[in-house]
C-alpha positions in Angstrom: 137.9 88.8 89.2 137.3 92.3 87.4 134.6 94.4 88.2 131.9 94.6 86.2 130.3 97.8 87.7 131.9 101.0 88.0 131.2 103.2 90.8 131.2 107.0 91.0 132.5 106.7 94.3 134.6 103.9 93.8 138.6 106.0 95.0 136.3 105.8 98.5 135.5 102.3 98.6 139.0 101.6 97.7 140.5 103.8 100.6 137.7 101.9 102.6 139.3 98.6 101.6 142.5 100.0 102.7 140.8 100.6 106.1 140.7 104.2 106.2 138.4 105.8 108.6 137.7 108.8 107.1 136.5 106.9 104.3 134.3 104.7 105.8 132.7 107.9 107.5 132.5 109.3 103.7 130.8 106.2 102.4 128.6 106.1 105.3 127.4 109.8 105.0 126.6 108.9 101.0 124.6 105.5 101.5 123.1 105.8 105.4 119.6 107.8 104.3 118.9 105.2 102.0 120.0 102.4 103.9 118.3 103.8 107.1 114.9 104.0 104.8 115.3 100.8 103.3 115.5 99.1 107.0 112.3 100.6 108.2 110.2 99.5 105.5 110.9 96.1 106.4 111.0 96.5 110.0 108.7 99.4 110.4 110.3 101.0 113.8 112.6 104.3 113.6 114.9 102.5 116.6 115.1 98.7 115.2 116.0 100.9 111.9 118.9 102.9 112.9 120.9 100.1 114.8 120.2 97.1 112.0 121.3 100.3 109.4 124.6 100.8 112.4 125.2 97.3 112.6 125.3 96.6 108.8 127.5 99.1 107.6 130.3 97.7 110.6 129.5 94.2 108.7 130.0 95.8 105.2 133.6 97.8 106.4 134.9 94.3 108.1 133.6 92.8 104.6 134.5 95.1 102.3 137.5 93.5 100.7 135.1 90.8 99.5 133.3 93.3 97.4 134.2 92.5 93.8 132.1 95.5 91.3 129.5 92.5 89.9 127.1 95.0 91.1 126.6 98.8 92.3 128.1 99.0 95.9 124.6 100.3 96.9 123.5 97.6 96.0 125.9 95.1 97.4 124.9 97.1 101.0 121.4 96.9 100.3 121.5 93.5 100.3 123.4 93.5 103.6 120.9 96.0 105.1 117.8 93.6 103.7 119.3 90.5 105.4 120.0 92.5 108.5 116.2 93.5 108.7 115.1 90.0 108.1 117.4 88.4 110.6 116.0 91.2 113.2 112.5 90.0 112.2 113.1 86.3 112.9 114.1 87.1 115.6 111.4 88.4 116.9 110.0 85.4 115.9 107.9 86.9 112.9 106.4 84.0 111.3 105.8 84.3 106.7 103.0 82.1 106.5 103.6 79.0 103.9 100.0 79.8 101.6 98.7 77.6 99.2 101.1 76.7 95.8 98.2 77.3 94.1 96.7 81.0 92.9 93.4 81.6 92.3 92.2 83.7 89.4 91.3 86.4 91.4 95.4 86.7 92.9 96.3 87.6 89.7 98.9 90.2 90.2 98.8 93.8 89.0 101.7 96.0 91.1 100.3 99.3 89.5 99.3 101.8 92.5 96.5 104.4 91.1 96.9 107.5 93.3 94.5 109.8 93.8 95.4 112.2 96.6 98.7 112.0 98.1 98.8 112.0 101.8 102.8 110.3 102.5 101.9 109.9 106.2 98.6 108.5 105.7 100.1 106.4 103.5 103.1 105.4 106.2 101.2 104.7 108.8 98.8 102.3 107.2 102.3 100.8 105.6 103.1 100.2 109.5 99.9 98.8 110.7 100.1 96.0 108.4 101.8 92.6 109.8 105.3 92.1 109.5 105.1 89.5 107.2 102.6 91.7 104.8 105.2 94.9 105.3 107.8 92.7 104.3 107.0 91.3 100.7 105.3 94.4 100.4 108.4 96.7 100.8 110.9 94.1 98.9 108.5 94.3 96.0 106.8 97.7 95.5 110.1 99.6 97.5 113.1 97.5 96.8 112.3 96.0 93.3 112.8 92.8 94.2 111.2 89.9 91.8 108.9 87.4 93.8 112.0 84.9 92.3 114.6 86.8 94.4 111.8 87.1 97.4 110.9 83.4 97.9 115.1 83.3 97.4 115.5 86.0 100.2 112.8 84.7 102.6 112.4 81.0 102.2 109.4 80.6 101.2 107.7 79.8 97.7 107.4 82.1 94.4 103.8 81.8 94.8 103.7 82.6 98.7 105.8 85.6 98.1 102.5 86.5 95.6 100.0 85.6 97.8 101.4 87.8 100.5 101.8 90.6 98.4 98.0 90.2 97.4 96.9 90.3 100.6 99.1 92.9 102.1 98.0 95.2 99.3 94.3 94.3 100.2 94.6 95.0 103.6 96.5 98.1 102.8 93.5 98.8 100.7 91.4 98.4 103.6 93.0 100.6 106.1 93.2 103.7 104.3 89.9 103.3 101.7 87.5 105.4 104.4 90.1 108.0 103.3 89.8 106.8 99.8 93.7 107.9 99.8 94.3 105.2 96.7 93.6 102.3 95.3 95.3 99.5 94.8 94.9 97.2 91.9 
């Protein structure tokens, strides 16, 4: 099959597919920030984050050959790095509630953040205190771009769950940081 995408770095991901190692330490210095980031939004601890990020770029190299350009490569690992995090979180047995198929007229969903004063840590740390399941649709959606479509898809659970959790994550996100009055969240 011909690949669709074409990546800047794409004579390293061939010399990765040919199993060099100084390759794979060259792809890894390009994508492990992001991937490291993209793990702890899901799984909201700096250790967890660093060996699901270790443990998914060994699983990319030993896959690697089965990359075929349909999308970025960044991507493709992404998507590694996003199962890895979820697979770390059911294993510790983090349960996604199953909500009601229906939504209310009051769930209706506007992702549109209104900042007011900036405070990234603030903003973190409340991020962190909400429950794993919250964090989770929360970070897919707002972070990762994910589609509630491609959530349910990701997480097993329905369209409108995926909704409904995002609803109430951003309402208790809302809650933790409004004595602050840090932003609001529509």
């Amino acid at each position: 099959m011909e690949s669709l995408y074409k990546n800047i770095h794409q004579d390293v991901i061939d010399r990765c597919k040919a199993e060099e190692r100084d390759a794979q330490f060259q792809l890894y210095k390009l994508y492990y920030k992001s991937m490291y980031n993209t793990s702890l939004r899901i799984v909201g601890n700096e250790a967890e984050a660093e060996d699901i990020m270790q443990e998914a770029f060994l699983n990319a190299f030993r896959k690697i050959k089965t990359y075929s350009g349909q999308v970025s490569f960044g991507a493709w690992l992404k998507r590694i790095v996003v199962n890895r995090s979820l697979d770390h979180l059911k294993k510790r047995k983090v349960q996604l509630e199953e909500l009601d198929e229906r939504i209310t007229g009051e769930m209706v969903e506007n992702p549109l953040m209104e900042i007011k004063e900036v405070d990234v840590q603030k903003i973190k740390q409340a991020i962190f205190q909400l429950p794993d399941g919250y964090r989770v649709v929360l970070s897919l959606y707002l972070l990762e771009g994910y589609d509630h479509d491609e959530i349910s898809e990701i997480l097993n659970i329905s369209s409108s769950s995926s909704r409904s959790q995002l609803l109430r994550a951003k309402r208790k996100l809302r809650d933790y940081i409004k004595k602050d009055e840090v932003f609001s969240i529509n």
